[in-house]
C-alpha positions as CSV (number, residue, x, y, z in Angstrom):
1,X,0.0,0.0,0.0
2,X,1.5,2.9,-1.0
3,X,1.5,6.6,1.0
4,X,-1.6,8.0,-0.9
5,X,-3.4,5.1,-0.5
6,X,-2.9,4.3,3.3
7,X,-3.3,8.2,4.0
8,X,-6.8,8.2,2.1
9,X,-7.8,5.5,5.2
10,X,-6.6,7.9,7.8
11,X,-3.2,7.0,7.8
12,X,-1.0,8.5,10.1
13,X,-4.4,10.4,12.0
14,X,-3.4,8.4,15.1
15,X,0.3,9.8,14.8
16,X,-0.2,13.5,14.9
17,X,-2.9,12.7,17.5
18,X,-0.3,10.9,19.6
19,X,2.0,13.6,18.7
20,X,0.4,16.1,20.9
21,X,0.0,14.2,23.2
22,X,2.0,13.6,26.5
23,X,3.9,10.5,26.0
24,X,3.1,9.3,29.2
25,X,-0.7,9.3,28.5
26,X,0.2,7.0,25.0
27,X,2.1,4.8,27.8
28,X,-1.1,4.6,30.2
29,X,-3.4,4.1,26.9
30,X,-1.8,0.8,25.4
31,X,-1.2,-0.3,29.1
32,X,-5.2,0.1,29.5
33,X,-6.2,-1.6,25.9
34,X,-4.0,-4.7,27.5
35,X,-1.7,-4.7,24.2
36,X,0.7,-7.6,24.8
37,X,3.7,-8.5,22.4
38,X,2.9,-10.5,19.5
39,X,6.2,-12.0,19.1
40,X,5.7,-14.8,20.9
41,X,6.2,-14.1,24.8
42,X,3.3,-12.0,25.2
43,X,4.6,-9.5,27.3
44,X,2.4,-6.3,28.3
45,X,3.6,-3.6,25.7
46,X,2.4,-0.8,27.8
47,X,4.4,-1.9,31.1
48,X,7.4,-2.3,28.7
49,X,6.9,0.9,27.5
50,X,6.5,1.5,31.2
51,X,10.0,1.1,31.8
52,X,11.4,3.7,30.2
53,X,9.2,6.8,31.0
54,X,10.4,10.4,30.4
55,X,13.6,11.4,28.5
56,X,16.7,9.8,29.2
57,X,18.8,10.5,32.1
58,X,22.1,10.7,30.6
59,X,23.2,12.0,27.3
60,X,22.8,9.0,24.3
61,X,19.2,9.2,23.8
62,X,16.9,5.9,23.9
63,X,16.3,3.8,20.6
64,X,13.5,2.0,19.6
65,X,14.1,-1.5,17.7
66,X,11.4,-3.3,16.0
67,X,12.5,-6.8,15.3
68,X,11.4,-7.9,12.0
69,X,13.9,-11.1,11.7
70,X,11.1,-13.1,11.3
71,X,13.0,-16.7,11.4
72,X,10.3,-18.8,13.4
73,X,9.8,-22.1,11.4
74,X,6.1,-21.7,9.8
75,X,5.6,-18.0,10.3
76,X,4.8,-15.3,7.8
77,X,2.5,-13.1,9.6
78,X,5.5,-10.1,9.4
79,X,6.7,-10.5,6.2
80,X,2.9,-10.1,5.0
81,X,2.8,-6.9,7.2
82,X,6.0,-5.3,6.1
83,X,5.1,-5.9,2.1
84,X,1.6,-5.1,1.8
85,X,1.2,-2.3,4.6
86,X,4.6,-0.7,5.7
87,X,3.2,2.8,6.4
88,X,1.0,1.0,9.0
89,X,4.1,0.0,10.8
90,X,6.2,3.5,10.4
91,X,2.8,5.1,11.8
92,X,3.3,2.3,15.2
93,X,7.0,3.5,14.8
94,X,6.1,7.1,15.0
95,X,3.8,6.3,18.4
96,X,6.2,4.3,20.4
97,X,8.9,6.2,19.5
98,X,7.2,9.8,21.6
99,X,5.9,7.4,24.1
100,X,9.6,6.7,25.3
101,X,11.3,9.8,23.9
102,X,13.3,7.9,21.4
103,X,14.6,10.2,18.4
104,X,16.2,6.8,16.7
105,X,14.8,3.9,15.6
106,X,15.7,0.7,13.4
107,X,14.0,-2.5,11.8
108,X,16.4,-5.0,12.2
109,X,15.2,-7.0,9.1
110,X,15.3,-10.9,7.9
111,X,18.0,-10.5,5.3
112,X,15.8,-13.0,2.8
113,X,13.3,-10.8,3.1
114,X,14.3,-8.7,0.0
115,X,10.4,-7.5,-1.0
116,X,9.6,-6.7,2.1
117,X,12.7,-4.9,2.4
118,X,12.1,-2.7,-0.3
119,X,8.8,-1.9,0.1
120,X,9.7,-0.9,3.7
121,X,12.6,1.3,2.0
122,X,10.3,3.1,0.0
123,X,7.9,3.5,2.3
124,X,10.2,5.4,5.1
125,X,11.9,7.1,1.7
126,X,8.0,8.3,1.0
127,X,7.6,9.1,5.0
128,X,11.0,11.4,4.8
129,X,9.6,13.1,1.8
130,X,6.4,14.2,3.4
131,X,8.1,15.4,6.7
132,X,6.5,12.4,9.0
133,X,9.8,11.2,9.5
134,X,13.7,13.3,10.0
135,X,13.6,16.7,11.9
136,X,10.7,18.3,13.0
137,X,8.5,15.3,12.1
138,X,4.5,16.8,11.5
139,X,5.5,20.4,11.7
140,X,6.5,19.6,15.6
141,X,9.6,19.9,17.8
142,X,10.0,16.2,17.3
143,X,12.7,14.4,15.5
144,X,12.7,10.9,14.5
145,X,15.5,8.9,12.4
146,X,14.3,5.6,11.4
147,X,17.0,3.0,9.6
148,X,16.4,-0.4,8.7
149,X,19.4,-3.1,9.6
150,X,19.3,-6.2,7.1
151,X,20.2,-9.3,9.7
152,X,23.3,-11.2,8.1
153,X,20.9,-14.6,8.8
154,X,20.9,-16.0,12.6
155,X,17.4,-17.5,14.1
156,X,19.2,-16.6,17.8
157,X,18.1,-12.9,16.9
158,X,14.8,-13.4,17.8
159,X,16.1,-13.0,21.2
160,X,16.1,-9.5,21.8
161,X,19.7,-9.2,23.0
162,X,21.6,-11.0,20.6
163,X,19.5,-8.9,18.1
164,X,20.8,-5.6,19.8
165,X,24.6,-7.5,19.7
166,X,24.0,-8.0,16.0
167,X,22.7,-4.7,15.8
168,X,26.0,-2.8,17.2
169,X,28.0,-5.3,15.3
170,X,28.8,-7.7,17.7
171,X,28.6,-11.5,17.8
172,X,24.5,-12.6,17.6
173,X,24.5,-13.9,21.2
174,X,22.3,-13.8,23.9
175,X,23.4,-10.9,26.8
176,X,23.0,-11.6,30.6
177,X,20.2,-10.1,31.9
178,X,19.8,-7.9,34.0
179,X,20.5,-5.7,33.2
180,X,17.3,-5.7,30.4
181,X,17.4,-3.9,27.4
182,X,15.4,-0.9,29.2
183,X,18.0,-0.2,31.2
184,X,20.6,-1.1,29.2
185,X,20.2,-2.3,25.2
186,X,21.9,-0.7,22.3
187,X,25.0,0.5,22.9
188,X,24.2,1.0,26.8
189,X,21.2,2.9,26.3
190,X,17.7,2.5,27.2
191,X,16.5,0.7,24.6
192,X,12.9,-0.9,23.7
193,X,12.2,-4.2,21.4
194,X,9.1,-5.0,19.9
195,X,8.1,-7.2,17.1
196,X,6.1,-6.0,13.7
197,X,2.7,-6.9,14.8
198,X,2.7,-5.5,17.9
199,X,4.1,-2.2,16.8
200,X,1.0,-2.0,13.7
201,X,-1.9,-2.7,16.1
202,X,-0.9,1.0,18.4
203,X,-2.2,3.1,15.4
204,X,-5.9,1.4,16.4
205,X,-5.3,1.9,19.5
206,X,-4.5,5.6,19.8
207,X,-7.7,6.1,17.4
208,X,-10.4,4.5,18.5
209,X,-9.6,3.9,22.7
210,X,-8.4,1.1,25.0
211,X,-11.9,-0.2,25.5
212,X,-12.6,-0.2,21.6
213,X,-9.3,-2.4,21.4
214,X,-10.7,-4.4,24.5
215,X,-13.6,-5.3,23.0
216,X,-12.1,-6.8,19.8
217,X,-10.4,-9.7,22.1
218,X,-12.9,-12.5,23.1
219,X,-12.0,-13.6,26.6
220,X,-9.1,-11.9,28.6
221,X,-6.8,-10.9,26.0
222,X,-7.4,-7.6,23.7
223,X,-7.5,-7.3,20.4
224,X,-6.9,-9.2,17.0
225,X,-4.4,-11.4,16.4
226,X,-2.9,-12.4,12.7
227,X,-3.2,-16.1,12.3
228,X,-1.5,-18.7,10.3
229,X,-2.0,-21.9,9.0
230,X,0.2,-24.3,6.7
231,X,-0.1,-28.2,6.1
232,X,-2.2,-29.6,4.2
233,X,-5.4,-28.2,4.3
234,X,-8.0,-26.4,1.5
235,X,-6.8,-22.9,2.3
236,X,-3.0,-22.3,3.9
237,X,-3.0,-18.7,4.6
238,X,-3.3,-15.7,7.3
239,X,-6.0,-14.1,8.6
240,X,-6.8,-11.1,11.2
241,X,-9.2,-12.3,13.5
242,X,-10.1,-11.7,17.0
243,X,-7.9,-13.2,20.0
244,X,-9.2,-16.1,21.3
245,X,-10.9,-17.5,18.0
246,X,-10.9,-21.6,18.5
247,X,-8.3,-23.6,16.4
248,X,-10.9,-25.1,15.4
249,X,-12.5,-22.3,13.4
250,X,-9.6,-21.0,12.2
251,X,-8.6,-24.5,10.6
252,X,-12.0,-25.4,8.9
253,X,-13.4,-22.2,8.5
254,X,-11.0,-19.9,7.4
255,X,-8.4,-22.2,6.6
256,X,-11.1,-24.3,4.2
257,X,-10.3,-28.1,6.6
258,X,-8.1,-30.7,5.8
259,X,-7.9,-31.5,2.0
260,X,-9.8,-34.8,0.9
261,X,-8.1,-38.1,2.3
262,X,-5.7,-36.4,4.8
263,X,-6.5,-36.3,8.6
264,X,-5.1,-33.8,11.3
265,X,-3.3,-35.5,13.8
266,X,-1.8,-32.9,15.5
267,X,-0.3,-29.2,15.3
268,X,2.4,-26.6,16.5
269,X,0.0,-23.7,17.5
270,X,3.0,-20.9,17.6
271,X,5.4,-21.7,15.1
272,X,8.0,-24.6,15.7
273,X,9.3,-24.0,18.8
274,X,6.0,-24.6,20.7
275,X,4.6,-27.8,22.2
276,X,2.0,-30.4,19.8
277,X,-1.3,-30.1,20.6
278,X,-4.2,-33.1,19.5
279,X,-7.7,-33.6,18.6
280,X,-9.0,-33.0,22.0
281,X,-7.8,-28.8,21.9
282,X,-9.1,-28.1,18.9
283,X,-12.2,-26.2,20.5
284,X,-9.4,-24.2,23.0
285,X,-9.3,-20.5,22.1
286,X,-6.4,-19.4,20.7
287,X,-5.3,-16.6,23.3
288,X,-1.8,-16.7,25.7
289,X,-3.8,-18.5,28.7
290,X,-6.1,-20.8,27.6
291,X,-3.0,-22.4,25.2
292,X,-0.4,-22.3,28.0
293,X,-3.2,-23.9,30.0
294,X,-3.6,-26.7,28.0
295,X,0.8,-27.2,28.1
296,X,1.6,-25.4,24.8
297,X,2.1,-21.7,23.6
298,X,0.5,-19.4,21.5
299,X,3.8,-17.8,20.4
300,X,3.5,-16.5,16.7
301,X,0.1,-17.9,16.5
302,X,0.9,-19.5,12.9
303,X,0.2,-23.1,13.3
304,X,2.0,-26.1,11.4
305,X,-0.3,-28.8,11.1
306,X,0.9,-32.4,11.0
307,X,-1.4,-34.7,9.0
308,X,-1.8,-38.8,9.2
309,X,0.4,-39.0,6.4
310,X,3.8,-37.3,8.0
311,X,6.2,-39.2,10.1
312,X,5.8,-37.3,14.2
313,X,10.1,-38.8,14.5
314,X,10.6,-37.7,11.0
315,X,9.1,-34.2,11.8
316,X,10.8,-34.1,15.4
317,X,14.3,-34.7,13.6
318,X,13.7,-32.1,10.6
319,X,13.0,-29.5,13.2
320,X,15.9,-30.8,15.6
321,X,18.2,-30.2,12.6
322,X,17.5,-26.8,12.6
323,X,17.3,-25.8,15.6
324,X,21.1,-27.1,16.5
325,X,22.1,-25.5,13.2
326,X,20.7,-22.1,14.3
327,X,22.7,-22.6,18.6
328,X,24.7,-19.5,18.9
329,X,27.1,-22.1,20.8
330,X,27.9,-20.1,23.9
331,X,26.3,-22.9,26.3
332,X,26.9,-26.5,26.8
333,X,23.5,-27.7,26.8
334,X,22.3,-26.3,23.4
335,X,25.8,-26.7,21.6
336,X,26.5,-30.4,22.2
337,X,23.2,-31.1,23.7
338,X,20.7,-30.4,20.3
339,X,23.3,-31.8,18.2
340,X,23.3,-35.5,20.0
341,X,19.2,-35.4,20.0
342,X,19.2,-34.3,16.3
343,X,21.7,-37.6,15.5
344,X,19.4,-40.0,18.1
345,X,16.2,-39.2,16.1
346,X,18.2,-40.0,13.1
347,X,19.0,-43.4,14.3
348,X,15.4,-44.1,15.2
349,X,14.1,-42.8,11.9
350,X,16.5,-44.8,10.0
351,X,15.9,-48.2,12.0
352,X,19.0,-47.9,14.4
353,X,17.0,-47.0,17.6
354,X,17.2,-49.9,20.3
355,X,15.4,-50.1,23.7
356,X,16.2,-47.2,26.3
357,X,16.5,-44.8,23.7
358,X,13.0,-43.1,23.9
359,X,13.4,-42.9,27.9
360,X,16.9,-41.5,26.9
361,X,15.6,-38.5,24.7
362,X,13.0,-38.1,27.9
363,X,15.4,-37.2,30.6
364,X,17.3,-35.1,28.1
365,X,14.3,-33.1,26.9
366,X,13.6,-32.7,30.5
367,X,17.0,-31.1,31.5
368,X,18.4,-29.3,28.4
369,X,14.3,-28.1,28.4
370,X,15.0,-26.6,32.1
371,X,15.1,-22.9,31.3
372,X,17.6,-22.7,34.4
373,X,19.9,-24.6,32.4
374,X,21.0,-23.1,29.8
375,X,22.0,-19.0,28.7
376,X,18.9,-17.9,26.8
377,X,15.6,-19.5,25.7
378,X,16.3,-21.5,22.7
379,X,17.2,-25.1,23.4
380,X,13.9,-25.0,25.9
381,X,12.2,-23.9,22.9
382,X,13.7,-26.7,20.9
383,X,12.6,-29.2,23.5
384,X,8.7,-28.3,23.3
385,X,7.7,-30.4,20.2
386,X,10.2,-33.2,20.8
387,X,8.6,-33.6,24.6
388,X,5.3,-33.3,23.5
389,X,5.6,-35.5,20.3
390,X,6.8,-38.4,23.3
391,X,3.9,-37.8,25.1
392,X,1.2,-37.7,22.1
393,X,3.1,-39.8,19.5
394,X,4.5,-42.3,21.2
395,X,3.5,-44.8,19.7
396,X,5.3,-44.0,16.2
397,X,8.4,-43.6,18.2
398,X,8.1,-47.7,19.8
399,X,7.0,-48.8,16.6
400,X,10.1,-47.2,14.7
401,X,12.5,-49.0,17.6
402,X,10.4,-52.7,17.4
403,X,10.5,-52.7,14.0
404,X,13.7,-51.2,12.4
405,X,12.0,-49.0,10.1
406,X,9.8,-45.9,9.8
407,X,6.0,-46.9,9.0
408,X,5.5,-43.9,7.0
409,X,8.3,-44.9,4.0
């Protein structure tokens, strides 16, 4: 959508609205309408926000990152966003950036993402242009410098800190925290992450109210939420719906069902890094409590569906590959510990698995799981399919190790 275009919808109205006024009040409004991260941990955006109130302390400014590396296995919902409606998301820019007095912000971009790149280009070119972005931003004392950063290609900066290391230059790896980015992200200053999606629903907000944005949510989450769906059914796709929509609708309503002869036997509800979830949770709501409820979660909210006709060790090893490809290395667990699972589900799947080997993987989805055991988030995240695929599938798994061959070749 180009600037004409999104302007003749009221395109950046909610800016200069937010624009005069206080930033504090834009804080207290998104806190209100219950915003919460749609990245995947579903952290409140307004108590994030929060964090940083009023103008920096010291000289060095604050920055506001959005993170558009958009590397989750089976997601698309940002790369959708950042071709088709980038003004939407330099409008969110424009908001969050008063709210915490930040006068520089980036897009730390998914270097395969080349359209979306330079539609986003020519978008904040078009912005410059028309004064809504540089010096003086609206007519108003206000100054803004937005830059995009293409990612050289690590998964690991999905974590907010290694994307602020790979951002300054540095090494993608994960910081120790605390201190948080907040206090302390790029380049020592106060500095606030959010993802694509969360940063394009704050226009809404700012126009139409926190109880408007309330009311869009069914249940106790706000809003709408972009969901995904790919596998083999009628209609892969993304759609904006509200949060808390079943799976269940959004697979045969919107998604058209499974196709003719194929049957769902189970699915990752947030991209790969989330736990399986069966039959019996189709009719859950998709929304950050009911799915951690039921031992999963929402993350992304772009679901992979497995069907009767794909292999749950063969799926468990493809995603184990890549997950010990994409280990930044740094700790023990997730360096050698993803790697040996990876090769053990390699020996099942090929007919080399022998008895003890399924209560082996157990223990060591349990402990390299333990998010007290290792430096950041991703081999827990890792663990979540393979743990649940035992507990759901296990069956396959036996039948693989009693047999000496996979049942699906």
């Amino acid at each position: 959508m180009d600037l004409e275009t999104y302007e003749s919808h009221d395109g950046y109205a909610a800016a200069r609205q937010a624009l005069a006024t206080d930033p504090n009040d834009i804080i207290d409004l998104v806190s209100e309408a219950n915003l919460r991260g749609r990245g995947g941990a579903g952290f409140g955006t307004g108590m994030k926000w929060g964090f940083t109130r009023g103008p920096a302390k010291t000289p060095g400014g604050k920055y506001l990152v959005c993170n558009a590396d958009e590397m989750e296995p089976g997601t698309f919902k940002d790369r959708y966003l950042l071709e088709y409606n980038p003004h939407l998301l330099i409008e969110g820019i424009i908001i969050a950036a008063h709210a915490i007095h930040a006068e520089t912000a980036y897009v730390f971009l998914r270097g395969e993402y080349h359209d979306p790149y330079r539609e986003l280009q020519r978008a904040i070119d078009d912005a410059y242009a028309k004064g809504y972005l540089g010096k003086r931003i609206f007519g108003t004392d206000i100054n803004l410098e937005l830059r995009i950063h293409r990612s050289a290609g690590r998964y690991i900066c999905g974590e907010e800190t290694a994307l602020l290391n790979a951002l300054e230059g540095k090494r993608a790896q994960p910081r120790q925290k605390p201190p948080f980015p907040p206090a302390s992200g790029a380049w020592g200053r106060p500095t606030i992450v959010n993802n694509v999606e969360t940063l394009c629903n704050v226009p809404a907000i700012v126009r139409n109210g926190a109880e408007w944005y309330q009311d869009l949510g069914i249940g106790d989450d706000s809003g709408t939420k972009i969901y995904g769906v790919s596998g083999r059914v009628n209609n892969p796709g993304l759609w904006e719906l509200p949060i808390g929509t079943t799976i269940r609708e959004i697979i045969e309503e919107h998604a058209g069902g499974m196709r003719d002869g194929y049957k769902l036997r189970g699915l990752l509800p947030g991209g790969a890094s989330t736990d399986f979830l069966v039959e019996e949770h189709l009719d859950l709501a998709m929304d950050y409590g009911t799915i951690q409820a039921a031992g999963s979660r929402m993350g992304t909210g772009t679901m992979i569906l497995m069907d009767d006709s794909i292999c749950p060790v063969d799926m468990c090893r493809n995603l184990e590959h890549f997950f010990a490809q994409e280990s930044c290395g740094f700790c023990t667990p997730c360096r050698e510990g993803l790697p040996w699972v990876e090769e053990l589900l390699i020996d099942i799947e090929e007919g080399r698995g022998k008895e003890g080997d399924l209560e082996l993987l157990d223990r060591n989805a349990m402990f390299i799981g333990g998010t007290t055991n290792t430096f950041c988030l991703h081999a827990p995240g890792a663990m979540e399919p393979l743990a649940s695929a035992l507990r759901y599938f296990r069956e396959d798994f036996e039948e693989h190790i009693r047999t000496g061959r996979c049942p699906y070749r």
